[in-house]
C-alpha positions as CSV (number, residue, x, y, z in Angstrom):
1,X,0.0,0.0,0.0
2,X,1.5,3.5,-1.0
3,X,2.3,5.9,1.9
4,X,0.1,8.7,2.6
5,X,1.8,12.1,2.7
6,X,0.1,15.9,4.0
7,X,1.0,19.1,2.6
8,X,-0.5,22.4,1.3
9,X,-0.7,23.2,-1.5
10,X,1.8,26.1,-3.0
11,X,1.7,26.8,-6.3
12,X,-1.4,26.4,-9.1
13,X,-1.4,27.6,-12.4
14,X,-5.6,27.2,-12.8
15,X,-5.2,28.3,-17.2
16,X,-2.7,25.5,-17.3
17,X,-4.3,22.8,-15.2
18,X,-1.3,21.9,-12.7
19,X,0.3,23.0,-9.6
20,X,2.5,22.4,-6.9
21,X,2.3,20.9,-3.9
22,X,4.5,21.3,-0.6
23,X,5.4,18.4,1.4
24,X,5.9,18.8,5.5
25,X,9.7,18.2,4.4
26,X,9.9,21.4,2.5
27,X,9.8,18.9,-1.0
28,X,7.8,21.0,-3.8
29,X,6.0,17.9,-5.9
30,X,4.0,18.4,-9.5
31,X,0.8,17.4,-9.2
32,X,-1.9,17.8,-12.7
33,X,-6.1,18.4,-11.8
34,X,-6.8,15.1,-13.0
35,X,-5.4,13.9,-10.1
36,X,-7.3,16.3,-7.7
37,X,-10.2,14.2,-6.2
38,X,-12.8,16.9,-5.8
39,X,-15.9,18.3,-8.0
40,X,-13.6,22.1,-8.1
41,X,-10.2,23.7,-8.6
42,X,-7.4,23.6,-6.2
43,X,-6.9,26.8,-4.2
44,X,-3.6,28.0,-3.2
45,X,-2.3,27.3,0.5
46,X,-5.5,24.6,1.2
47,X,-4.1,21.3,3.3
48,X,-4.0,18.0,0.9
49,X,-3.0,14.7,1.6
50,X,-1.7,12.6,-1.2
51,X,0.1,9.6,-2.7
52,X,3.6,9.9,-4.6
53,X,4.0,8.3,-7.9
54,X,5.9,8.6,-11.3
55,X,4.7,9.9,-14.8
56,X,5.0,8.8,-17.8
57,X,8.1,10.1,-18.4
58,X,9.3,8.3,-15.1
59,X,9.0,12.1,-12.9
60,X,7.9,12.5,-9.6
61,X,4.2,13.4,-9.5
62,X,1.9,13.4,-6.5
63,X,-1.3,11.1,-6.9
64,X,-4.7,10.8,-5.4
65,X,-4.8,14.6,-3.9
66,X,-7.8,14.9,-1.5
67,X,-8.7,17.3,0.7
68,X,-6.7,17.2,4.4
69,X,-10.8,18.1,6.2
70,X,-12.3,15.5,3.7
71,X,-10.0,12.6,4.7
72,X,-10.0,13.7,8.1
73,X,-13.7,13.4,8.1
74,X,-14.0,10.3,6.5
75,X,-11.5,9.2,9.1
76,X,-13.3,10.1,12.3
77,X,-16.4,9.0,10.8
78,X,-15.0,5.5,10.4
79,X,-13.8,5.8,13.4
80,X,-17.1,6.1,14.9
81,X,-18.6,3.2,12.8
82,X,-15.8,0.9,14.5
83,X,-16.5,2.3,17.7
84,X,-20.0,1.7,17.3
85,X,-19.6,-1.3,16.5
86,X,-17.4,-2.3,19.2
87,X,-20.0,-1.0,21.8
88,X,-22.9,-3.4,19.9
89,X,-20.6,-6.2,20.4
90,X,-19.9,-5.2,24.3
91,X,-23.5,-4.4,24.6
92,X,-24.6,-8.0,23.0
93,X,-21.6,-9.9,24.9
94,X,-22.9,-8.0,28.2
95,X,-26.3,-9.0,27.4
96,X,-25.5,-12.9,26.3
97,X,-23.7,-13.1,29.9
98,X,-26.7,-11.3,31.7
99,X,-28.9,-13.4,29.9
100,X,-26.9,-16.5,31.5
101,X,-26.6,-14.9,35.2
102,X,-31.0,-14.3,34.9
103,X,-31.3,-17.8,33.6
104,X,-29.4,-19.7,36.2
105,X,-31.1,-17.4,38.9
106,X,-34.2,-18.6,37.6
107,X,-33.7,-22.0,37.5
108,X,-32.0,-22.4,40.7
109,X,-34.9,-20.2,42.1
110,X,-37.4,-22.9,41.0
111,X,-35.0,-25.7,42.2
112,X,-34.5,-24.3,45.7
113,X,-38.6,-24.8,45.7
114,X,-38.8,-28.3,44.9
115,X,-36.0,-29.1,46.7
116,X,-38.3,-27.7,49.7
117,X,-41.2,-29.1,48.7
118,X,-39.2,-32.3,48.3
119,X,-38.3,-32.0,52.3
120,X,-41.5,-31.0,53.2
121,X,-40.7,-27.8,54.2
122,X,-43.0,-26.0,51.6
123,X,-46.3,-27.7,49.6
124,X,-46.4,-28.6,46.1
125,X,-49.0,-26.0,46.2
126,X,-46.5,-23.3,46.3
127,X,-44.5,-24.8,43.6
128,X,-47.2,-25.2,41.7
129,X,-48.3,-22.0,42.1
130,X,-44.4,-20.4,41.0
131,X,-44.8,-22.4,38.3
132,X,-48.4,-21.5,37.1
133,X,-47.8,-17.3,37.5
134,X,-44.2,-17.6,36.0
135,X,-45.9,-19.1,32.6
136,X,-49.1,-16.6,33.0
137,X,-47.0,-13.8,33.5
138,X,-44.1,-14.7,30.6
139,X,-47.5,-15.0,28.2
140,X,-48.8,-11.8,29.8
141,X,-45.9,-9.9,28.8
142,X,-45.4,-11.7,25.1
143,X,-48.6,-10.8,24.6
144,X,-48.1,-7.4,25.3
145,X,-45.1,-7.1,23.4
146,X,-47.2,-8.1,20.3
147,X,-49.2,-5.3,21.4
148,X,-46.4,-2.6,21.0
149,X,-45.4,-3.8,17.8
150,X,-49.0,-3.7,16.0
151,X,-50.5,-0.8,17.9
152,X,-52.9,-2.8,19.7
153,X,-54.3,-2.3,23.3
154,X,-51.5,-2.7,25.7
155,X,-51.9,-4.6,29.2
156,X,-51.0,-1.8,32.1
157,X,-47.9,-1.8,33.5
158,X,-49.7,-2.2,37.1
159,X,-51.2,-5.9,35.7
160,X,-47.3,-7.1,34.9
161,X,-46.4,-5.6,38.5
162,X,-49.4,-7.0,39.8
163,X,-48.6,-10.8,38.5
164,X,-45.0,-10.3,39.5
165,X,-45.7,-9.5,43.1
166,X,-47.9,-12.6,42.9
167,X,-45.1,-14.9,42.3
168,X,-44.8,-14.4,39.0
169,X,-41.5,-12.4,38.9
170,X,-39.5,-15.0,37.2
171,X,-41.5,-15.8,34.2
172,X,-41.3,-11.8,34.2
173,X,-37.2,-12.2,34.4
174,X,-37.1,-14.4,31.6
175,X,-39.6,-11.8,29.5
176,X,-37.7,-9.0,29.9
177,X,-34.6,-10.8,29.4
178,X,-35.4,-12.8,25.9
179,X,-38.2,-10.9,24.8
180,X,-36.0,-7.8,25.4
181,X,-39.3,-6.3,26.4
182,X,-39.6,-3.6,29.5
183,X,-36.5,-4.3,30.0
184,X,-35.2,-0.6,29.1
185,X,-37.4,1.6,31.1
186,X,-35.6,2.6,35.0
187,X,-39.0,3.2,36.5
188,X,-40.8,-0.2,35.2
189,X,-37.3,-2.0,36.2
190,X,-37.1,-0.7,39.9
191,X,-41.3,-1.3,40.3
192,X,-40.0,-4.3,39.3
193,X,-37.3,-5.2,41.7
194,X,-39.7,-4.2,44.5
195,X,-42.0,-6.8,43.7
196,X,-39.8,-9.4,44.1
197,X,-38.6,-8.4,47.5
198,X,-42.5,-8.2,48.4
199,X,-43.1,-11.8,46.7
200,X,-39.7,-13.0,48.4
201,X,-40.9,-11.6,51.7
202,X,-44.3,-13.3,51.5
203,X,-42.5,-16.7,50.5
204,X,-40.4,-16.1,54.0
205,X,-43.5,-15.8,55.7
206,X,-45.0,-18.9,54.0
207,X,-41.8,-20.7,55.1
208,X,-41.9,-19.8,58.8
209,X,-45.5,-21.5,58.9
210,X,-47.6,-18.1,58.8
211,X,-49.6,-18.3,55.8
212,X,-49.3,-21.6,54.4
213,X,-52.7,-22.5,55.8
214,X,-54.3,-18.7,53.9
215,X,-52.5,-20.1,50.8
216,X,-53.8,-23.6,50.7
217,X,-57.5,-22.2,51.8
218,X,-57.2,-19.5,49.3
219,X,-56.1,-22.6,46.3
């Protein structure tokens, strides 16, 4: 790949179609308009940055003269694609990995219940119930996703809250986290977080013996 050199340029002789350009080494370099890669004429003492080849005659010529700003531009805006880019692939890896980390939680959430229920310490009632509001509340907030996306009537934000408080908070994890829906919003995400320490708090109280017998009279 030829070398990229900067200079301004010095000398232009518009009747006759050629000029010449100043290198940052104090080298003055012929260079013809055909060669000038922009829809005008050269102006005197403007910053170019260009290649250095021969003519046909075997003389050195410069090639490829652009603008210094124009390059420059093109430049920083490439620059920004690439750094863009990099920040969709941080954002996705951060995302894949949060994905994981909501997933396990999840699962291991659900386990811990029949792992209890399995020592008798909670009622397949419970489980059941997790199990039951995490699919209603999943569907709940697919459906309202579909909603967004063809202008239909949306399900309230107090509903989703609501259903999460319930027990249904996982099922609402696993929404937000591969249906990428409400999962943007600060004010949706902290309602959020306090439901689970409301549902989480109820399941302690479940656990120490005070409402299991409300729950199963309730189911």
């Amino acid at each position: 790949m030829t070398t990229k050199q900067q200079g301004h340029i010095k000398k232009w002789q518009d009747d006759k179609g050629f000029g010449f350009i100043e290198t940052e080494a104090g080298e003055s370099v012929f260079f013809h308009v055909s060669e000038f890669k922009t829809q005008r004429r050269p102006n005197v003492g403007e910053q170019v940055v260009f290649t250095v080849g021969q003519d046909n005659q075997g003389r050195k010529q410069a090639k490829q003269v652009q603008e210094l700003s124009f390059v420059q531009q093109q430049m920083a805006q490439k620059n920004k694609q690439i750094r863009q880019r990099n920040q969709k692939r941080s954002a996705q890896a951060d995302f894949e990995a949060g994905q994981k980390k909501r997933s396990f939680l999840g699962v291991g959430f659900y386990s811990v219940l029949i792992l209890l229920a399995f020592m008798e310490d909670l009622s397949w009632l419970v489980v059941g119930w997790y199990v039951v509001l995490g699919l209603i509340t999943y569907m709940m907030y697919a459906k309202d996703k579909a909603a967004a996306q063809n202008g239909d009537w949306r399900t309230p934000e107090s509903t989703l809250h609501f259903l999460s408080a319930l027990g249904g908070w996982v099922g609402a994890m696993f929404a937000q986290t591969y249906l990428r829906h409400k999962s943007q919003k600060p004010e949706f995400r902290m309602t959020y977080y306090l439901t689970v320490l409301i549902n989480l708090a109820g399941l302690l109280f479940i656990l120490a013996g005070g409402g299991l017998d409300v729950l199963q009279g309730l189911l």
